[in-house]
N, C-alpha and C positions, 0 to 999 in steps of 0.2 A: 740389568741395571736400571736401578730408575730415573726417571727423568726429570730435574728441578725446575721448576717454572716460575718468573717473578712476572706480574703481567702490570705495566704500568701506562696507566690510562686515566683520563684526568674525569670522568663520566662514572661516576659509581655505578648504575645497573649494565654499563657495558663490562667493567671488572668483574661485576655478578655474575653476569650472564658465562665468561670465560670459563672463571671459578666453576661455577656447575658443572659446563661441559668438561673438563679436565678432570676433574676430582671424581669425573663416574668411568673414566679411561685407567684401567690396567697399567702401571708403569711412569705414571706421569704424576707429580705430588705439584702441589701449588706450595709454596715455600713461601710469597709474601708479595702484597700488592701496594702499589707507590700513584701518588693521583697528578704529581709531577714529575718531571725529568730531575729537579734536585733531588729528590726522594727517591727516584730509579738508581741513582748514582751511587745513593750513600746506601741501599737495599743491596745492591749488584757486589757492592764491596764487603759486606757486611755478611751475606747470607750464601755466597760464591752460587749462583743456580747456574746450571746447562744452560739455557736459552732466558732472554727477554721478550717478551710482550711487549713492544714500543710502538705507542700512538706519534704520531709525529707531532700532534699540533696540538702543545697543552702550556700550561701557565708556566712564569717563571722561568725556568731551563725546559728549551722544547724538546724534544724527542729527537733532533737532529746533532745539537751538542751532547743531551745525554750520551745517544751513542758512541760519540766520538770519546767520550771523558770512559766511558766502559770499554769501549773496544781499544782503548790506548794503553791496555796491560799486558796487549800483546797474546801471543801463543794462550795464554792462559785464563784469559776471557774470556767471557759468557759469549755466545753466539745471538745476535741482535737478529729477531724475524720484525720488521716492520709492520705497522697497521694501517692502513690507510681507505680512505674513504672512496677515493676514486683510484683505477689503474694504472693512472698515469698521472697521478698528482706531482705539482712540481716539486714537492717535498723530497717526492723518495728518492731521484737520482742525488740530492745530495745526500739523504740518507745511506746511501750505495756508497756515497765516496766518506763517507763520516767510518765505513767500516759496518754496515748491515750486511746479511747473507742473503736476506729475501725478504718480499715483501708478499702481504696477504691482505684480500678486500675483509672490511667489518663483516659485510655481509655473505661472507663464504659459505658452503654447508660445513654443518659439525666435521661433518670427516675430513673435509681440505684442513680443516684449522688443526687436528689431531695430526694429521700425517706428516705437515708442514711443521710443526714444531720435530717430529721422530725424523725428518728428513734432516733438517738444521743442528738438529744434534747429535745427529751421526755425523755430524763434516762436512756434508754437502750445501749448494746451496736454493731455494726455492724458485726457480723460475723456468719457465718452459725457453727451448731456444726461441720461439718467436716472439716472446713474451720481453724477454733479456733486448734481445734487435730493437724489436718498435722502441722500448723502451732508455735505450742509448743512443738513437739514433734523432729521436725527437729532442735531445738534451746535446747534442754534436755538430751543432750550429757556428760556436764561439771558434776562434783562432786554433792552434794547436799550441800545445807548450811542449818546449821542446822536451824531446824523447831523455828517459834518464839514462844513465850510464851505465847501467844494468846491462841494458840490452844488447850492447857489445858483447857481453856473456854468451848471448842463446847463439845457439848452432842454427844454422840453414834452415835445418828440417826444423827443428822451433819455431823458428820465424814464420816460417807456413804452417804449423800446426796453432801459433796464435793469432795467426791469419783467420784459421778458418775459428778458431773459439769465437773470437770477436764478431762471425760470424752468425755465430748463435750455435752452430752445430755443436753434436752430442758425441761424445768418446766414440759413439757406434761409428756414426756418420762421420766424423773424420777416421777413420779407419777405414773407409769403404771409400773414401775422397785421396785416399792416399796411397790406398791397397795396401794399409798394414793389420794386426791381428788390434783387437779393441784392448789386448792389452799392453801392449806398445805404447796405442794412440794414449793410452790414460799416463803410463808413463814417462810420457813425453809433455802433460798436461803439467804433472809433480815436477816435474823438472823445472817448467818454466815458472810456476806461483813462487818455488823454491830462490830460484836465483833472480827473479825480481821484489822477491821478500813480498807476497800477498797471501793474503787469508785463504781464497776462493777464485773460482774464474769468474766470477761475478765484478770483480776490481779489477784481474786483466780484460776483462773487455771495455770497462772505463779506462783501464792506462792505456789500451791502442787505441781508443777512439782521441781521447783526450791529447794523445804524444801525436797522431796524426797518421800514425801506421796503418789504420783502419778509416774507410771512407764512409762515410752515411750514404746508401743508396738512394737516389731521387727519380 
């Protein structure tokens, strides 16, 4: 199946530059490019692609409500990989909570940027566990808000299984944190994105940092 890609970036030889990379990759079509986030909005609705390309920091509607006005169609919407200039810009964790799947530096090699989009749009979402930690944990400062009412739902073992997500660990590694089979552990991962209604684990581990169920290590 091929892969649609709308990359929206407010820098034309950066669009360029994607443009190339993509359109010489097997499987991956560029379907159409937006130079603001109101043009990503009305592109995303218009042209339905797999995945967005979103710079976070551009004119008019920035990359962080884009996302949100795209990823607010639910189940059925494009899957948002972030762009960002630095790893830890303060952009992206809202970006996270706006509804992105991953984020990715400008200056990646070709092949992180290809794999990362084929990772994103299989489902999953782009970040390494320690990558996902530093990066909630440097934004997990503020107060907590109180926990939703969801979370009455998850069973015990949920609760320690989104323990350890928030964590940062991987299907494997809470498997082997639990001594159960990895496919259990993934199991048990669907269960909870399911009955807390998220996209990704990448949003449960903002809801447990943010609800307060998860601690920032210092």
């Amino acid at each position: 199946m091929t892969i649609r890609v709308l990359i929206a970036d407010d820098q034309t030889l950066v669009r360029s530059g994607f443009r190339m990379i993509l359109r010489a990759e097997p499987g991956i079509d560029v379907v159409g490019e937006a130079a603001d986030g109101a043009e990503a909005v009305t592109l995303a609705r218009e042209l339905d692609p797999d995945v967005v390309l979103m710079d976070v920091r551009m004119p008019n509607v920035d990359g962080i409500e884009a996302t949100r006005r795209i990823t607010s169609r639910g189940e059925h919407a494009p899957r948002v990989l972030v762009l960002t200039t630095f790893d830890l810009d303060d952009y992206v964790y809202e970006a996270l909570r706006a509804g992105a799947s991953g984020f990715l530096l400008k200056d990646a090699p070709e092949e992180q940027l290809v794999s990362g989009i084929r990772i994103v749009a299989g489902g999953a979402s782009l970040f390494a566990p320690a990558v996902t930690r530093r990066l909630i944990e440097r934004f997990a400062d503020a107060a907590p808000a109180p926990p939703p009412a969801a979370l009455r739902e998850l069973t015990p073992r949920e609760l320690e299984v989104l323990h350890l997500v928030a964590r940062g660990l991987s299907n494997a590694e809470i498997a082997a944190e639990l001594v159960l089979s990895e496919h259990t552990a993934k199991t048990h991962v669907a269960h909870i994105l399911d009955k807390l209604d998220l996209r990704d684990r990448v949003q449960a581990v903002v809801l447990a940092y943010e609800s307060g169920i998860a601690r920032a290590r210092r």
